[in-house]
C-alpha positions in Angstrom: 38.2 146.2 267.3 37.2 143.0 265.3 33.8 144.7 264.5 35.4 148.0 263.8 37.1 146.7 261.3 34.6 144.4 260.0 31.5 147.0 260.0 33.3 150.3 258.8 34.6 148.1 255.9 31.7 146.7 254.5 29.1 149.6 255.2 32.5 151.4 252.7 32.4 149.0 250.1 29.5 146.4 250.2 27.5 148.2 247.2 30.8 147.7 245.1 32.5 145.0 245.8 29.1 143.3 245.0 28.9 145.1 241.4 32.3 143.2 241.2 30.5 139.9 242.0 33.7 139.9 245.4 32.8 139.8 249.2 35.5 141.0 251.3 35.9 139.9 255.2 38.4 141.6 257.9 38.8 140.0 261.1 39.7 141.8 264.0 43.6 143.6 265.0 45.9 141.1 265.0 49.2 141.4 267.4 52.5 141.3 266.2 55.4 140.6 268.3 57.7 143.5 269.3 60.3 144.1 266.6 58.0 142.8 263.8 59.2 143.2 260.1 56.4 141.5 258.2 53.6 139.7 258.2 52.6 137.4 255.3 50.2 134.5 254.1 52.0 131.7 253.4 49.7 129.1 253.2 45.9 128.7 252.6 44.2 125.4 253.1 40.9 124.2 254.0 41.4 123.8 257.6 42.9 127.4 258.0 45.4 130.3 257.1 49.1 130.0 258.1 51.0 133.5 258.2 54.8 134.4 259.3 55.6 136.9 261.1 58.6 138.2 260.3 61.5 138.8 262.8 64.7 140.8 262.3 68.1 138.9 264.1 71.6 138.8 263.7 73.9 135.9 262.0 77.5 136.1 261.4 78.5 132.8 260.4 78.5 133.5 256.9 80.9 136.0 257.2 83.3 138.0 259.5 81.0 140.4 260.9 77.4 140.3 261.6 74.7 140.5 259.5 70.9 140.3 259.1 69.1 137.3 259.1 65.2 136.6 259.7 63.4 134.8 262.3 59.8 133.9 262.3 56.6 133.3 264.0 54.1 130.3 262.8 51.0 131.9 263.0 47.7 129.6 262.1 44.0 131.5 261.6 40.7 129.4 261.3 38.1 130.1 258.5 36.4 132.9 260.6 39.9 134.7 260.9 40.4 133.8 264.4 43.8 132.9 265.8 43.9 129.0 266.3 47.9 129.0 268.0 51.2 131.0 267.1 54.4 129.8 268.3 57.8 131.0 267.7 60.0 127.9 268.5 62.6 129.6 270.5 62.9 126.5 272.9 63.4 124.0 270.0 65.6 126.3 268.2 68.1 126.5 271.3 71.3 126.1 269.3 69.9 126.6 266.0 68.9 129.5 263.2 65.9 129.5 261.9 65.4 129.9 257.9 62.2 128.9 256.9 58.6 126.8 256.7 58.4 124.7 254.3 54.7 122.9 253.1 55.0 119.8 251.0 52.9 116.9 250.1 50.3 118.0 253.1 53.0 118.6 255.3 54.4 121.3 257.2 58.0 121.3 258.1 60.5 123.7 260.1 64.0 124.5 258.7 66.8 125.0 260.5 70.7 125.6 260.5 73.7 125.0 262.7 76.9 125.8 262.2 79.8 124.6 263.6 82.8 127.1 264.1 85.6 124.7 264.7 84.8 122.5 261.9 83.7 125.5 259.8 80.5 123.2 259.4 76.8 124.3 258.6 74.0 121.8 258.6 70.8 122.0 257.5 68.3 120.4 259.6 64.3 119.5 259.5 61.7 118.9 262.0 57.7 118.3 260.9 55.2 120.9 262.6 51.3 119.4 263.6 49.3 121.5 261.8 46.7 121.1 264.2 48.7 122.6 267.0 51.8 124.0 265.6 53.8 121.8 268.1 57.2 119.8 266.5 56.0 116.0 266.1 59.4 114.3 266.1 62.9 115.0 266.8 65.1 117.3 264.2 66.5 115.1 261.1 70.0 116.5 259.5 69.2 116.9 256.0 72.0 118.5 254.0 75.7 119.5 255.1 78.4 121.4 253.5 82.3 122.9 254.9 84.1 125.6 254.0 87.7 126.1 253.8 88.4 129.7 255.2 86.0 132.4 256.5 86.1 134.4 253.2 84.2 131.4 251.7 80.6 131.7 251.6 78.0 129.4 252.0 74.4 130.0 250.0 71.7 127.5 250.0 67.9 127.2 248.7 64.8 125.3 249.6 62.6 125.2 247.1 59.9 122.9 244.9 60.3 120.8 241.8 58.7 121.0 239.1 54.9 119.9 240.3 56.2 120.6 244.5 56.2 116.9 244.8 59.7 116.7 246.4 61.3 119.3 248.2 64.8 121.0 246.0 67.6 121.9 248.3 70.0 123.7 246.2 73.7 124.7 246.8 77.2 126.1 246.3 80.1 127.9 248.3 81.5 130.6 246.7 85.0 131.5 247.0 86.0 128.3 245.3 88.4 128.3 242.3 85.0 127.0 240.3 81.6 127.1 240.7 80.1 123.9 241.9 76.5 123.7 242.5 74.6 120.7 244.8 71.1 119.5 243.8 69.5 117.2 246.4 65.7 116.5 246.1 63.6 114.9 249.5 60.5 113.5 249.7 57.6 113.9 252.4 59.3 111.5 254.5 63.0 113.8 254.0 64.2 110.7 252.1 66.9 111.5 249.5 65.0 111.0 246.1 67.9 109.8 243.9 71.6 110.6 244.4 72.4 114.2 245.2 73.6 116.2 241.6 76.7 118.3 241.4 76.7 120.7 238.9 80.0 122.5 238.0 80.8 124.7 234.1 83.9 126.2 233.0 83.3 129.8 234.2 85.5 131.8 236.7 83.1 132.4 239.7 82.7 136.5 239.4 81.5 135.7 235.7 78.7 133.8 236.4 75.6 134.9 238.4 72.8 131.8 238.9 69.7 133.4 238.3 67.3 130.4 238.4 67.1 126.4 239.0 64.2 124.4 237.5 64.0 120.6 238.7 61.6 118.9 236.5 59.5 116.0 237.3 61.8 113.9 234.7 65.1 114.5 237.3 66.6 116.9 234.8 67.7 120.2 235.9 67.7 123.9 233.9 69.8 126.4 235.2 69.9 129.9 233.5 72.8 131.9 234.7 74.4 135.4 233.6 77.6 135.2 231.9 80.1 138.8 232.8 82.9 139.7 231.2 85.4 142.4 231.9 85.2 145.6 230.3 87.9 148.8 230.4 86.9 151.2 233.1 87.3 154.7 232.1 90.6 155.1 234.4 93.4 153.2 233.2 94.2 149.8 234.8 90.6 149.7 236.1 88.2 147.0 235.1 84.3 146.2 236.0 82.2 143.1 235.4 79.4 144.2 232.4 76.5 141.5 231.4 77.6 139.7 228.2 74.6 137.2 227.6 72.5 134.7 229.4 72.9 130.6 229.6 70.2 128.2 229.6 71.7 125.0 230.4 69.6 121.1 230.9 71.6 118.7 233.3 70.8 115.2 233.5 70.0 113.5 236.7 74.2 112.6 237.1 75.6 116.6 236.8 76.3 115.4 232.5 75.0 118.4 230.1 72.5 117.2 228.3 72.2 120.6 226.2 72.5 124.4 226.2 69.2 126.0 224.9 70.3 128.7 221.9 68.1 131.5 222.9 69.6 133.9 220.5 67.4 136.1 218.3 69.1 137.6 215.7 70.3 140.6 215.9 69.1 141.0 219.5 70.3 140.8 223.6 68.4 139.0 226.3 67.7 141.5 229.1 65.5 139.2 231.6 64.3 135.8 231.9 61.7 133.1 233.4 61.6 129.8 233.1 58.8 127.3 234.6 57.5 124.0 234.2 53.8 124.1 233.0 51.6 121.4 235.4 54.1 118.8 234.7 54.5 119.2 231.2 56.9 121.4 228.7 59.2 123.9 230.4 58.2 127.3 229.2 61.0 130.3 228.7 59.9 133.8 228.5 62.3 136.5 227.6 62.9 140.1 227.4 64.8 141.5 224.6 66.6 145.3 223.3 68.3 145.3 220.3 71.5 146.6 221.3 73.9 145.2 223.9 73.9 147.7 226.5 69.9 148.4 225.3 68.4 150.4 228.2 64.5 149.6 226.9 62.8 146.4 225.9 61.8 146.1 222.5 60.5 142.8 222.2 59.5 139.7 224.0 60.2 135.8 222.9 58.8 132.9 224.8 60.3 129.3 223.8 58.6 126.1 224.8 61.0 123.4 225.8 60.6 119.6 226.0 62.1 118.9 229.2 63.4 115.1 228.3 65.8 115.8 225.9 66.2 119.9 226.2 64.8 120.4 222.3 63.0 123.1 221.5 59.1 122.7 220.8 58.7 126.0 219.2 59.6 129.8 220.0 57.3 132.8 219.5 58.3 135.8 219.8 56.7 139.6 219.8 58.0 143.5 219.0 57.1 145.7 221.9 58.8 148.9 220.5 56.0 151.7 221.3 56.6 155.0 221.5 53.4 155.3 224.1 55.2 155.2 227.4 53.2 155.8 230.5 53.5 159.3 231.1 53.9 160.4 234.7 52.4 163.7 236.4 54.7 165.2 238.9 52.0 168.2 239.8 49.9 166.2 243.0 52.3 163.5 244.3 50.5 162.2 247.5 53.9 162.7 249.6 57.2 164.1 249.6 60.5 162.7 249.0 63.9 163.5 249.9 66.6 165.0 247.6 68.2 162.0 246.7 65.1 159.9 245.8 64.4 162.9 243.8 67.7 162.6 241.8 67.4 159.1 241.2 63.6 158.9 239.4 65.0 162.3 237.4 67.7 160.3 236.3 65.9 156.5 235.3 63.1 159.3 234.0 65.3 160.7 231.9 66.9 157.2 230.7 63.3 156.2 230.2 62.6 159.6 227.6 65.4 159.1 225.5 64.4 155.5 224.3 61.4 154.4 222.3 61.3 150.6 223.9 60.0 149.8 226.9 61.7 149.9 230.4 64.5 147.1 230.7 63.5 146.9 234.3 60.5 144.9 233.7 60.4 142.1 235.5 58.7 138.4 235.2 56.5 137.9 237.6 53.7 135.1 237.4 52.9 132.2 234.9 49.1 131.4 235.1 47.8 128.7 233.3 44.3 129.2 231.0 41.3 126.7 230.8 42.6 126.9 227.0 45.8 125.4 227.3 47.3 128.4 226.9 49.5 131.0 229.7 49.0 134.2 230.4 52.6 136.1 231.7 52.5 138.7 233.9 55.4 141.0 234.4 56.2 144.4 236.4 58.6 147.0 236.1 60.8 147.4 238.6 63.8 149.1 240.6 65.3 149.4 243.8 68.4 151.6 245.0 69.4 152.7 248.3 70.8 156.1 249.9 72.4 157.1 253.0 71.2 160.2 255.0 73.2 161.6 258.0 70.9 162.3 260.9 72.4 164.5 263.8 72.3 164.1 267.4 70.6 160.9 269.1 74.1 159.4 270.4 76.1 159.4 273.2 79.3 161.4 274.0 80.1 158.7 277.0 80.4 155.9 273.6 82.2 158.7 271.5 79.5 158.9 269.0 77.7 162.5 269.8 77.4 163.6 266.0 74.8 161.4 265.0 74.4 158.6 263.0 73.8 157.3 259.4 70.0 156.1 258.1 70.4 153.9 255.0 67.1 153.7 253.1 66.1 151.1 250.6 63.5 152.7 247.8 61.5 150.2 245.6 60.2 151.5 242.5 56.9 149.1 241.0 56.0 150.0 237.7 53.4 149.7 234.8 52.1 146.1 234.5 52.6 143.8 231.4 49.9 141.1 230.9 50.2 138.9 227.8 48.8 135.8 226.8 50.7 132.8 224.9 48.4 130.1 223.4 48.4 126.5 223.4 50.4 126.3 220.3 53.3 128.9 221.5 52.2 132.1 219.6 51.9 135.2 221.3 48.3 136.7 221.4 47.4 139.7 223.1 49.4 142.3 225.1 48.5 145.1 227.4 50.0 147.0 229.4 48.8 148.7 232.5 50.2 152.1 233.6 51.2 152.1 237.7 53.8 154.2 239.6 54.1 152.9 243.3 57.0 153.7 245.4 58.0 152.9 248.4 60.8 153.3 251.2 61.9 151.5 254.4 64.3 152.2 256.5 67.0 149.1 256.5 69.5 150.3 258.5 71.2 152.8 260.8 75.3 152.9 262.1 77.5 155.7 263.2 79.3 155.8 260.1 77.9 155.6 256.1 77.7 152.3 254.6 76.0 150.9 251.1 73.2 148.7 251.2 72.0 146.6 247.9 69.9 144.0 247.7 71.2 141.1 245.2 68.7 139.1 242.7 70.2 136.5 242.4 68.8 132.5 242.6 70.3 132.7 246.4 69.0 136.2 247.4 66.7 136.0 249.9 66.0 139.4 251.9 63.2 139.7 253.9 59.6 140.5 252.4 60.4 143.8 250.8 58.6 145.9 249.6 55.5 145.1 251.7 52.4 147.6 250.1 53.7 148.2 246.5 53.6 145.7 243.7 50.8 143.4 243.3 49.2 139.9 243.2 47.9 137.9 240.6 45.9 134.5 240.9 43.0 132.9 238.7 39.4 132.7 238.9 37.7 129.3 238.4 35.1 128.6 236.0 35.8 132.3 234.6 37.9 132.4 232.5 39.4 135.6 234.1 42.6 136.4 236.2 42.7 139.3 238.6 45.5 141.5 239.7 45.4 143.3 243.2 47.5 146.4 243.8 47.5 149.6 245.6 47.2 152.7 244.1 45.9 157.0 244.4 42.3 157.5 244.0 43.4 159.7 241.3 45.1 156.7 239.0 41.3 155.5 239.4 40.3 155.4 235.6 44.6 154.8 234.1 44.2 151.7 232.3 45.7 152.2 228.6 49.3 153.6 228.0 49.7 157.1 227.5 47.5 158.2 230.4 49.4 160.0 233.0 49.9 158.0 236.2 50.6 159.7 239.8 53.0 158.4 242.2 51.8 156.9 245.1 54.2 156.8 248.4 51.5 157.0 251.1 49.7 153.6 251.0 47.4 154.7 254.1 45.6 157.0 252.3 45.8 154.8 248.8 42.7 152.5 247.3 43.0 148.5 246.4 42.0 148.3 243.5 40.8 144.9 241.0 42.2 144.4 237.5 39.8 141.8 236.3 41.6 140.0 233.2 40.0 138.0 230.6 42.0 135.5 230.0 40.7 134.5 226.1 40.3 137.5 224.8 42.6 139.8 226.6 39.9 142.5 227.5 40.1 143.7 231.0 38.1 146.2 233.3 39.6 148.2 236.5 37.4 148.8 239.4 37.9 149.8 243.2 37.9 147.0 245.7 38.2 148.8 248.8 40.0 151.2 250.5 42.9 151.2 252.6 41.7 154.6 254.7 39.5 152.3 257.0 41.7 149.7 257.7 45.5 148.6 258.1 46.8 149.3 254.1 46.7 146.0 253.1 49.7 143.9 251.2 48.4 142.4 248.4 52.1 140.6 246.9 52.4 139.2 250.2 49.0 137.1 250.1 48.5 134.0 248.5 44.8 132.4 247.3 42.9 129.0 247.5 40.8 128.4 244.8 38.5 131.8 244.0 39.4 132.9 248.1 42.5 135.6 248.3 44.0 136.1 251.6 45.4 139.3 252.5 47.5 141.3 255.2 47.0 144.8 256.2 49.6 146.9 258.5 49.7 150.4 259.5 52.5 151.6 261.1 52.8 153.4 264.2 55.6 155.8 265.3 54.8 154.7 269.0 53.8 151.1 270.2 53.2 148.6 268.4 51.7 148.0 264.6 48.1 147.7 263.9 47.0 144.5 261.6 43.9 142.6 260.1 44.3 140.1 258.1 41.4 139.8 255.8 40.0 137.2 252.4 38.1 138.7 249.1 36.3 135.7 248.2 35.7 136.0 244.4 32.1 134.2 242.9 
């Protein structure tokens, strides 16, 4: 199979992907455990590839009632692709959840959780893996712990990196409280405590304010940017709903004090969507998407402040009119697939939304903040959406259980859009700006009962569903000594030669019969060239936003699914020279 893979591919592609000075190698069909629900890259070093495969479980310690958590598999490849060990931990797990693998300072660590039910207790616990064998080195160490008071309380925790992933971040809060308190604890590659733990607590009721994001700086101060609701009149009387009012940029100091609250106002205008991220150690950088009305439903501009992270002041701000009449226009006529009648109404409708403004979408999205050789960044963003719908499916139960009618499919459909690449330099002015027309959509089946139920997924700073959407959006890493950035995304042979607003752009749904394709970016002067990298006919569609790169070498996943047995996979690199 390995040679299948390997000689179908490059007899496909070798002629282009050598125009586009890249080499792409597949290794052979990779099995996936039974019940699989994705397969990523999550590390790259020079002694091999570590993946996770993905495993759907139940938990119901959160709240009463079960509900979907995520297991995993520790995969680890060689250079040559070739599988070096996987293990899934189930014996050292015994009594614990698993929640994620965690890489810091050179090492690799498992997380873990236990809970216990008479003391309403959950702990969060850490064990080191051997990277050379994938076996646990030394016994479990309790790292973090919190209580709650009654069931309805909820307990939400992150793991996550400060600002240059020197120390591990584990971040915290139980809602349900009268306030919102939030617990900061950094650890070291040792799981030392790296200071005192920080508690965080402002004057908001707890259904006003939504966390969106935590930045630890090297310094020990903290930003936090949260949403600030308020209630509005519904349109019955006596009925109320939580509408956005405004977003909060706060810096804490290393003992929970404010130390300031950034003004991110522009006059005259509303913050749609932010991202904030400290710069290789240096100044925190804040980009923003503005409309200029409240309830705006299109961007019209973009402002990205530079902050000094020591004393929260405000190094300069920059910011840029997108208002552009020059939407990407989208052709219904060849669609690569169908879609059902209630995906249908939903594109009509944000379609519709989308005509009847001048702006740009407000669903774009920050995604990536890529350094230049110029001291400069370039910011990439995405449009995005994602809804649900339930379909009722009949037959397929049984009358002995009393459920003979059928059952309820809940569907989650995410909607990647047109790319946004822009480029701020190293004094804070915005340069260039492009934007790159792309229409992916894609649908997976999250869920089936005997009655109808909703389904949403949250984005906030706690969210964390599994790797959805798996073949829609796209990746973005740098290219040494080039000068260039390169975007990698999926996408209809017919979108082949989009690349400028205004060009009409054709859904694509069926990612098995869809091209990769390379957006090579220039990072000084903004200029930027699509080509075809391969396609996804010959091989498992690959997942380019679930990959990650070292140095010029990207890492990939492909998967194609299979209505019986099991799920065919490669995992392949595009070494870029």
């Amino acid at each position: 199979m390995k040679k299948f893979f390997l000689m179908m591919f490059v007899l496909a592609t070798s002629q282009l992907v050598n125009a586009q000075k890249a080499t792409v190698a597949w290794g052979g069909e990779f099995k996936m455990k039974k019940g699989s629900t994705d397969l990523s890259v999550i590390q790259a070093e020079k002694d091999g590839i570590y993946l996770k495969e993905g495993h759907a479980a139940l938990k119901s310690y959160f709240v009463i009632g079960a509900t979907t958590r995520e297991s995993a598999t520790l995969v680890k490849l060689d250079n040559s692709l070739e599988e070096v060990y996987r293990n899934d931990f189930n014996k050292e797990l015994k009594g614990k959840d698993y929640e994620d693998f965690f890489f810091l300072q050179g090492k690799l660590f498992l997380l873990a959780t236990k809970y216990d039910k008479g003391d309403k207790r959950l702990s969060l616990h850490a064990a080191e893996i051997s990277k050379a064998d994938g076996a646990l080195t030394g016994e479990w160490t309790e790292i973090d712990s919190w209580s709650k008071e009654s069931n309805k309380e909820v307990i939400n925790f992150k793991a996550d990196y400060n600002g240059d992933s020197s120390h591990m971040i584990v971040a915290s809060t139980v809602e349900g409280k009268e306030k919102n308190i939030y617990n900061i604890t950094a650890f070291d590659a040792k799981l030392k405590k790296v200071g005192k733990a920080v508690q965080i607590s402002n004057e908001f009721e707890p259904k006003t304010f939504q966390l969106e994001d935590i930045v630890y700086a090297t310094n020990g101060n903290i930003l936090m940017v949260g949403r600030e609701m308020e209630y509005q009149e519904g349109k019955k009387k006596k009925t109320k709903f939580l509408d956005f009012k405004n977003y909060l940029v706060r810096i804490y100091q290393p003992d929970g004090r404010l130390l300031k609250e950034i003004n991110t106002n522009v006059d005259g205008k509303w913050l749609l969507s932010t991202k904030v991220s400290q710069i290789k150690g240096r100044e925190l950088v804040l980009a923003a998407f503005y409309s200029n009305t409240k309830k705006g439903r299109e961007v019209n501009g973009m402002m990205v402040q530079r902050i000094d992270p020591a004393n929260g002041e405000i190094i300069s701000t920059s910011r840029k009119e997108l208002n552009t009449a020059l939407i990407s226009a989208v052709d219904d006529g060849n669609d690569d697939d169908d879609e059902s009648k209630q995906e249908r109404k939903e594109r009509e409708r944000l379609e519709k939304i989308k005509a009847e403004e001048d702006g740009f979408s407000r669903n774009f999205r920050f995604r990536n903040f890529i350094p230049t050789s110029d001291g400069g960044l370039a910011i990439l963003a995405e449009e995005y959406n994602s809804y649900s719908y339930s379909v009722y499916q009949a037959g397929g139960g049984s009358s002995m259980s009393g459920f003979s009618g059928g059952r309820w499919v809940t569907y989650r459909v995410y909607s990647s859009g047109d790319i946004m690449m822009s480029k701020v330099d190293a004094s804070g002015n915005l340069g260039w700006l492009h934007v790159l027309p792309k229409n992916q959509e894609e649908r997976i089946e999250v869920g089936n009962s005997n009655m109808g139920f909703g389904f949403s997924v949250g984005f906030d700073y706690f969210d964390n569903t599994l790797g959805f959407p798996f073949y829609s959006g796209f990746a973005g890493m740098p290219v040494a000594g080039k000068n260039s950035i390169v975007l990698l995304f999926n996408d209809g042979s017919k979108n082949a030669d989009v690349t400028k607003l205004g060009q009409k752009v054709r859904r694509t749904m069926r990612f098995s019969k869809s091209d990769c394709y390379q957006v090579t970016l220039d990072s000084e002067k903004g200029s930027y060239t699509r080509t075809t990298l391969f396609t996804n006919d010959d091989i498992p569609p690959a997942m380019p936003r679930l990959g990650t790169n070292l140095g010029n070498v990207f890492f990939v996943v492909g998967r194609q699914e299979r209505l019986l047995g099991k799920s065919k996979i490669a995992v392949g690199k595009v070494t870029f020279k």
